[in-house]
Residue frames as qw, qx, qy, qz and C-alpha x, y, z in Angstrom:
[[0.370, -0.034, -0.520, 0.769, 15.29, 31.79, -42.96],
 [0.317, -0.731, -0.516, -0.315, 13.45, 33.89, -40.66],
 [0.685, -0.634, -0.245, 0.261, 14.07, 36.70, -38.49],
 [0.589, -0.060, -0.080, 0.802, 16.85, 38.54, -39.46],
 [0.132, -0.678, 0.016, -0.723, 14.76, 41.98, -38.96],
 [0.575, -0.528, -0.502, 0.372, 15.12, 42.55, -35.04],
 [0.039, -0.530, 0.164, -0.831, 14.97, 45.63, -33.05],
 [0.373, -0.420, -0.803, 0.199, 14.40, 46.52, -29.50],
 [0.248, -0.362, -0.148, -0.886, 11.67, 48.80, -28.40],
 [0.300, -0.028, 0.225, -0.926, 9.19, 49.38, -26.18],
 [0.121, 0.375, 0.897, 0.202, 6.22, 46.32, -26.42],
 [0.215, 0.603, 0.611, -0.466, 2.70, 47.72, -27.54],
 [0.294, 0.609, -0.254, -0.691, 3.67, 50.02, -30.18],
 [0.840, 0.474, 0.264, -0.024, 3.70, 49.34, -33.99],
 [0.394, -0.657, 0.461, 0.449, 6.71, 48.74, -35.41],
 [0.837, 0.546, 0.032, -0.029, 7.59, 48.39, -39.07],
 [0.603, -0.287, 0.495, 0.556, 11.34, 47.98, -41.32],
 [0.669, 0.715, -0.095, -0.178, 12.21, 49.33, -44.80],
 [0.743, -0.130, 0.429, 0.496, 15.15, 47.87, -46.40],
 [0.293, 0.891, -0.148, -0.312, 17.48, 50.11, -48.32],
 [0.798, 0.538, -0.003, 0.271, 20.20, 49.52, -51.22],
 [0.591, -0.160, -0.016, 0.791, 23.71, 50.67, -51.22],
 [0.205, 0.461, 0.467, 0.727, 21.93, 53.47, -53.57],
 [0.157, 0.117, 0.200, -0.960, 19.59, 54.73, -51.30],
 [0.491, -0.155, -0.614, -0.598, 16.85, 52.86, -53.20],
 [0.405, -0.207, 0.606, -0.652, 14.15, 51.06, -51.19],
 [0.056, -0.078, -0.985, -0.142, 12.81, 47.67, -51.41],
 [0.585, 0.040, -0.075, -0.806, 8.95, 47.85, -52.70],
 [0.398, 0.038, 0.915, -0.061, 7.82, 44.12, -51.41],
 [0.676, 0.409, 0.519, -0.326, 5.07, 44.05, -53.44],
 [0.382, 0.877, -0.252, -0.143, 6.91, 44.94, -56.65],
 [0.900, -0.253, 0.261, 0.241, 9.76, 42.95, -55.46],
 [0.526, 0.695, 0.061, 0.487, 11.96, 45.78, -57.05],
 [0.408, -0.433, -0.268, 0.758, 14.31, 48.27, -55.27],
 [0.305, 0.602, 0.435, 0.596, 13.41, 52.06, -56.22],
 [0.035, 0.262, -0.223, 0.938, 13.90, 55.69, -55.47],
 [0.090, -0.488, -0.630, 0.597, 11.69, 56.69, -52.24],
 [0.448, 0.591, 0.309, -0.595, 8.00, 57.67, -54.03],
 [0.003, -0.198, 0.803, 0.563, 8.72, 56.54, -57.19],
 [0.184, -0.228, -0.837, -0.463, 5.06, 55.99, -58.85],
 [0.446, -0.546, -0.253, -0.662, 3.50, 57.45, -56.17],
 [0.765, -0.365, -0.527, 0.061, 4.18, 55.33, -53.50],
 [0.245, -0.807, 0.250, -0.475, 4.46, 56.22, -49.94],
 [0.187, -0.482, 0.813, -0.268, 6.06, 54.91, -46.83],
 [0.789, -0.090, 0.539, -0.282, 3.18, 52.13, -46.42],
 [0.781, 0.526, -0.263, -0.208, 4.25, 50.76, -49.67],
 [0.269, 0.797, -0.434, 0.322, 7.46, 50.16, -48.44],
 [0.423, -0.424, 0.611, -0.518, 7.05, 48.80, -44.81],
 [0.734, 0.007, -0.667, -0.132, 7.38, 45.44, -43.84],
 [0.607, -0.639, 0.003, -0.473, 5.68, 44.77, -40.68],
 [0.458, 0.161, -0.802, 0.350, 7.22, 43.13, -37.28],
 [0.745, -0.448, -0.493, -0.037, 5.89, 41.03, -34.49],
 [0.339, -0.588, 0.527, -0.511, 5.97, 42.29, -30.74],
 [0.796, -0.018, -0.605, 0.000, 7.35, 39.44, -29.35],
 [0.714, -0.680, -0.152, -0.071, 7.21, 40.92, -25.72],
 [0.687, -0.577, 0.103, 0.430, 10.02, 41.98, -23.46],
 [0.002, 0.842, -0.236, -0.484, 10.83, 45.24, -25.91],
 [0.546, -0.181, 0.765, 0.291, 11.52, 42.14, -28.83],
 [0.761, 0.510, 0.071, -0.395, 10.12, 43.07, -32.39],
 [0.584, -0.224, 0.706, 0.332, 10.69, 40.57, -35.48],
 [0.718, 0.441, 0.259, -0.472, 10.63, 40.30, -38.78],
 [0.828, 0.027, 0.485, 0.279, 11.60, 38.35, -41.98],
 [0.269, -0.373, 0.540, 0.705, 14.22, 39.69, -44.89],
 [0.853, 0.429, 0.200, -0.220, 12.41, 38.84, -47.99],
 [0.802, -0.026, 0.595, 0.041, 13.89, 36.18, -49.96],
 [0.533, 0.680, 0.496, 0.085, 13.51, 37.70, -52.77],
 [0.055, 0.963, -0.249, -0.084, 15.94, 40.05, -52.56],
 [0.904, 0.225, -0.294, 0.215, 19.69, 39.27, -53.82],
 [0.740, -0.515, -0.181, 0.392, 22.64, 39.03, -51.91],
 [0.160, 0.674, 0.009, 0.722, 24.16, 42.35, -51.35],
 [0.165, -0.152, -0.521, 0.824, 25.19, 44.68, -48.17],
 [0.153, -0.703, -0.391, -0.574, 21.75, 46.63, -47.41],
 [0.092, -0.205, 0.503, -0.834, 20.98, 48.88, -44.68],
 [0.341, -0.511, -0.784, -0.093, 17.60, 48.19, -42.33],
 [0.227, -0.208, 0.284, -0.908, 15.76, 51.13, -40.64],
 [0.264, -0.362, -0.838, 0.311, 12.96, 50.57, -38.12],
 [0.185, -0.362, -0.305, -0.861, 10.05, 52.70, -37.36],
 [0.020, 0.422, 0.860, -0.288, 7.44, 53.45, -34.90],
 [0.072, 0.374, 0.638, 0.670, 4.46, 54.02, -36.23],
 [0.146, 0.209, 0.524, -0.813, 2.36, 57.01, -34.92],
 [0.513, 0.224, 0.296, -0.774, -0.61, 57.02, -36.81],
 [0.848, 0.185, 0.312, -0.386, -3.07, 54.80, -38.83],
 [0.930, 0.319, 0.046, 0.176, -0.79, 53.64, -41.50],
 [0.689, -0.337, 0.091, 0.635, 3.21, 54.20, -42.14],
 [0.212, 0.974, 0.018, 0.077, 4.10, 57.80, -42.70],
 [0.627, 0.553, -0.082, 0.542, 7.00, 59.19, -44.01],
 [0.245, -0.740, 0.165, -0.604, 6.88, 61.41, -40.78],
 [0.921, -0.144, -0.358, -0.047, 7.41, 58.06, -38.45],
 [0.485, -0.787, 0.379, -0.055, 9.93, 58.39, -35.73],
 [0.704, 0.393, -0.560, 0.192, 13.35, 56.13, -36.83],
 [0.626, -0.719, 0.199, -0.227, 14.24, 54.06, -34.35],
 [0.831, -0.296, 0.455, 0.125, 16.98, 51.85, -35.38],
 [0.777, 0.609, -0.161, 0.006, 19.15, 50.95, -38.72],
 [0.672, -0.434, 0.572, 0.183, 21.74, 48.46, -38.84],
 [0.511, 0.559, -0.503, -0.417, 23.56, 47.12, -42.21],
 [0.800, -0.153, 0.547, -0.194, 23.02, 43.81, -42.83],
 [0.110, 0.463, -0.776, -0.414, 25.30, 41.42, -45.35],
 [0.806, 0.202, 0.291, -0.474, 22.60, 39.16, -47.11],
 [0.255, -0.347, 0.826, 0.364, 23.73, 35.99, -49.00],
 [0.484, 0.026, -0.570, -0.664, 20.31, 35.44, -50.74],
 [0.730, -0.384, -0.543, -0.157, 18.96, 32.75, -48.01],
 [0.590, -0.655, -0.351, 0.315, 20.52, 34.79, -44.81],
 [0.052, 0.985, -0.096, 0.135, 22.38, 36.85, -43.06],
 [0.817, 0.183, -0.305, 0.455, 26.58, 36.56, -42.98],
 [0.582, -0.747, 0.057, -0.315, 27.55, 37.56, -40.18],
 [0.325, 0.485, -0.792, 0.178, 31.63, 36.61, -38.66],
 [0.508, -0.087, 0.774, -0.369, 29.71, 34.20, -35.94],
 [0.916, 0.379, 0.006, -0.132, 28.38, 32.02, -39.01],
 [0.495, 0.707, -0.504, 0.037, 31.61, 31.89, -40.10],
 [0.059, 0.435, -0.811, 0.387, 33.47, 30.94, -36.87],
 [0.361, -0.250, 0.803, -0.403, 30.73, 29.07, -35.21],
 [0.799, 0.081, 0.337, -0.491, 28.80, 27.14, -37.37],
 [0.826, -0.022, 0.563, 0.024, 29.34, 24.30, -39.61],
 [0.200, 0.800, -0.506, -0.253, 31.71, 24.53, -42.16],
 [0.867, 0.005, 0.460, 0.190, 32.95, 21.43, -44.78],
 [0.175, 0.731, -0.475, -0.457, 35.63, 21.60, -46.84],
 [0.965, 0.190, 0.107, -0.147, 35.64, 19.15, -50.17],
 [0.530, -0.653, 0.405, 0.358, 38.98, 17.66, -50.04],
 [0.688, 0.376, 0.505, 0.362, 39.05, 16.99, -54.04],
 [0.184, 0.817, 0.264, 0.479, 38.12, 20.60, -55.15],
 [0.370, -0.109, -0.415, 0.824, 39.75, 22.27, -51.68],
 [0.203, -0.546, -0.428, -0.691, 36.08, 24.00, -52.07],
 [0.124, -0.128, -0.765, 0.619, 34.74, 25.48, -48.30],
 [0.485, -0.626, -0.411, -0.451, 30.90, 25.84, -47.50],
 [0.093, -0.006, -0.441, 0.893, 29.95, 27.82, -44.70],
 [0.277, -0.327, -0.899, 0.090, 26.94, 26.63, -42.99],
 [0.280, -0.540, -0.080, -0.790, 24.03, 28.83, -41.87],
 [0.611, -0.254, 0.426, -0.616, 22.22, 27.96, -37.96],
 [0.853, 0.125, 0.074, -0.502, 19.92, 25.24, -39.72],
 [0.382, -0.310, 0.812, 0.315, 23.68, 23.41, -40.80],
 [0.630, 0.531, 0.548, -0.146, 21.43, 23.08, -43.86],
 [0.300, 0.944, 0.131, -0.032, 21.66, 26.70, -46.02],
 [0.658, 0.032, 0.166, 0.734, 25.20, 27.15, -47.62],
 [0.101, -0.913, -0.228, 0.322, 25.89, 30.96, -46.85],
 [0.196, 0.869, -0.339, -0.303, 29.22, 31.23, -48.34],
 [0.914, 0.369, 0.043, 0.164, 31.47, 29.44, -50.62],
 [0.282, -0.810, 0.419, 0.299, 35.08, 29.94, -50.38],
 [0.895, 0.366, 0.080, 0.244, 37.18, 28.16, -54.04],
 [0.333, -0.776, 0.383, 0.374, 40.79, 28.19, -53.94],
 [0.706, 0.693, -0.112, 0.093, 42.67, 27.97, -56.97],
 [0.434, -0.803, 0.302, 0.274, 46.39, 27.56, -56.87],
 [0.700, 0.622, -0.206, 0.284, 49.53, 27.38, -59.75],
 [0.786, 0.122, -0.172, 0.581, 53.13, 27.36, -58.76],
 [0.317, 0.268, -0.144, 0.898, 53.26, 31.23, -58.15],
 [0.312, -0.300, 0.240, -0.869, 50.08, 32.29, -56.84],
 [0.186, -0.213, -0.871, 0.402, 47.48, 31.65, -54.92],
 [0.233, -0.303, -0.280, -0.881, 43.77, 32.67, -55.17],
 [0.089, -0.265, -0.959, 0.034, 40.54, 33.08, -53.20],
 [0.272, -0.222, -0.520, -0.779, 37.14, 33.36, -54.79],
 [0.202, 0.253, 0.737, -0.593, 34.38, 33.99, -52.69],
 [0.186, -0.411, -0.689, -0.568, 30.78, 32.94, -54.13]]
C-alpha cells in the first residue's frame, strides 16, 4: 500500500511524520524497531519519515510495511531548519489502525469488497486494490454460543 501518511499544509514547506506506539515509543525506520525517543543517541532525524508536496496544501507519505498491525498514533512536522529537530512545529497527529498491509478504517469495511467462504462461514475484508485481505472475521458456533474471532 501507499499513502496512508497524509496531512494538509501549506505547499513549499518540508514536511516530515514519526510514527508512535501505544507506549509512546517511536518507530526508528532504519532499525525497523520501535524505541523510547533518543534511545542510543538518536535524534528527531532518525526518526522522520519524509512526505511529498503534492500541491494544493497535499503532503504524502508511506506507513512502512514493516511495522505490525497495531493502533499507532502519526504526528506531522514542519521542518524549520536544515534537518528534523526535536524543536519542529507539530502540525497534525491522527491514530491510525494498521493491519500489517494497510490501514482499517469503517469505509473498508462497509465499502469495499468483502467474501464470505460459505464452507468455513470465514469473512475477508478487502482493502481499495480488492486484492489485500485487511481483516478476517471466523465464526465459530455450538448449540449455546456463538463466537467472533477477529484475525
Amino acid at each position: 500500500m501507499a499513502n496512508e501518511i497524509y496531512v494538509d499544509h501549506p505547499s513549499s514547506q518540508t514536511v516530515y511524520a514519526v510514527i508512535r506506539n501505544p507506549a509512546g515509543q517511536v518507530w526508528h525506520p532504519a532499525a525497523q524497531v520501535f524505541e523510547d525517543w533518543g534511545a542510543a543517541g538518536h535524534e528527531a532525524d532518525d526518526y522522520d519519515i519524509a512526505l511529498a508536496d503534492k500541491g494544493g496544501s497535499r503532503y504524502l507519505g508511506d506507513f512502512d510495511a514493516s511495522i505490525p498491525s497495531g493502533r499507532y498514533t502519526i504526528q506531522c512536522f514542519v521542518q524549520v531548519g536544515a534537518a528534523p529537530a526535536q524543536s519542529d512545529t507539530l502540525i497534525d497527529s491522527r491514530t491510525i489502525h494498521w493491519t500489517g498491509t494497510g490501514e482499517l478504517t469503517a469505509m473498508t469495511i462497509l465499502a469495499n469488497k468483502m467474501v464470505q467462504d460459505r464452507t468455513t462461514k470465514q469473512v475477508d475484508y478487502y482493502d481499495d486494490d480488492r486484492e489485500t485481505v485487511l481483516l478476517t472475521h471466523g465464526i465459530e458456533e455450538t448449540l449455546s454460543t456463538s463466537m467472533r474471532v477477529v484475525n
